[in-house]
N, C-alpha and C positions, 0 to 999 in steps of 0.2 A: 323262922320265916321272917322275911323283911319285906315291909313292906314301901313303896316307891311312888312317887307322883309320876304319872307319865300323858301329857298333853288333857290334863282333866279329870284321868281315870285310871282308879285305884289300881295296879297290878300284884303279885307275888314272884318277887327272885326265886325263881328255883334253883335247887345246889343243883342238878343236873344241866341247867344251862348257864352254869360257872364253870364246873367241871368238863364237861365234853371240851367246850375250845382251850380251855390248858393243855389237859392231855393231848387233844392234837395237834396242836403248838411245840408240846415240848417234844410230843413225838414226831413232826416236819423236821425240829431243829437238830434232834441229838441223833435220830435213825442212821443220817449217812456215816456217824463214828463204827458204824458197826460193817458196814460196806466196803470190804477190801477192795472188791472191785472196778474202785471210784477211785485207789486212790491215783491213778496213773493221770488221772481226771485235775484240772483244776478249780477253786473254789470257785468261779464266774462261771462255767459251764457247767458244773452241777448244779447252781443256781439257776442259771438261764433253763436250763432241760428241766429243772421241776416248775419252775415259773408255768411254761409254757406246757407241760404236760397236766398241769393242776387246772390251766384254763379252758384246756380243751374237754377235760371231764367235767366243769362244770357247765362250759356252756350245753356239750352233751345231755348232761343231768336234767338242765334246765328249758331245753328242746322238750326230752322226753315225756319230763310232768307236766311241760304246755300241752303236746298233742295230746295225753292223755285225761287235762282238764277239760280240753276240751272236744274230746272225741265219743268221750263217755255220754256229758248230756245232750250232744247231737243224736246221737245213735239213740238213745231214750227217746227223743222226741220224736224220728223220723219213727220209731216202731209203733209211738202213741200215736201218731199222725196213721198212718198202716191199719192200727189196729181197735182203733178206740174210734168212737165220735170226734166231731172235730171243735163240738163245745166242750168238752172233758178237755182236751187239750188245751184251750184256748182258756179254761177256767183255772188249770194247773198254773197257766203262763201268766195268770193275773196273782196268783197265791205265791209264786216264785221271790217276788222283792219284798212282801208281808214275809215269808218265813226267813229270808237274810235281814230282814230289818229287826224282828224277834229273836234272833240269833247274836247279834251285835249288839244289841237293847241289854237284853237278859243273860244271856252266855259270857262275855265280849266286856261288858259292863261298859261300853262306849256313853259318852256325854251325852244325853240328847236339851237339844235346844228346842224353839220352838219352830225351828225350819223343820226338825225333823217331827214334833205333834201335827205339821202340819202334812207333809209327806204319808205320815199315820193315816191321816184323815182319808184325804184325798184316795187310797190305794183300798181303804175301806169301803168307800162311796164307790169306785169304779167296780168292786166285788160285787155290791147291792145292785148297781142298776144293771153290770151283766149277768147277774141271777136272775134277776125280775125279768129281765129276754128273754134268756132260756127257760124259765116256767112257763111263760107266756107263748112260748113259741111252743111248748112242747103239749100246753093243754089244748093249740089251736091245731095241733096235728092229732091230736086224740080225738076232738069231736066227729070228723067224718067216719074213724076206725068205731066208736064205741054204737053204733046203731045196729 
């Protein structure tokens, strides 16, 4: 295992992300020896044709895991919106940047400064006083019910 400085924070080289781009490096470069097909083909138009075949599946690739990112938490939210309270929601949507900031913190092992104790803060305090609402709101809607 080697370990690497990367902008603050510690990481680990893994041999699989040495490995993967070799092999498919050496396998873009050596694959067309094997391709009789091509050879009638010249060395610029085999290139230009995979150039531009390799960018249309990536930007493809990279389309599909955008609508995908974000298609998934809208659809969550529009069924929580649907199907839930809409303080459950709106407490989820506050708990949302605390649990990517705990994920990057502790997971991630990102730097944190004190921009970010302070961001800590701040996302904690807005949790408390939109708790202290909704208890408040919810024990002023129980008094009429409980008689």
């Amino acid at each position: 295992m080697v370990v690497r400085r990367d902008f603050g924070s510690y990481r680990r080289a893994d041999a699989n992300g040495i490995a993967a781009p070799l092999v498919s490096n050496i396998g873009w470069g050596v694959l067309p020896l094997y391709w009789r097909a091509l050879s009638s083909m010249n060395a610029i138009s085999v290139l230009a044709y995979r150039l531009v075949a390799t960018l249309a599946a990536m930007v493809a690739l990279l389309v599909a895991f955008s609508v995908l990112a974000t298609a998934i938490p809208l659809a969550m939210f529009s069924y929580g919106v649907q199907h839930s309270h809409y303080l459950t929601v709106s407490f989820i949507q506050y708990l949302n940047p605390l649990i990517q900031f705990c994920v990057a913190v502790l997971l991630l092992h990102e730097p944190m400064r004190a921009q970010g104790y302070a961001a800590f803060m701040v996302i904690w305090v807005a949790i408390a006083v939109y708790s202290f609402g909704a208890i408040r709101a919810y024990w002023e809607w129980l008094k009429p019910h409980a008689r």
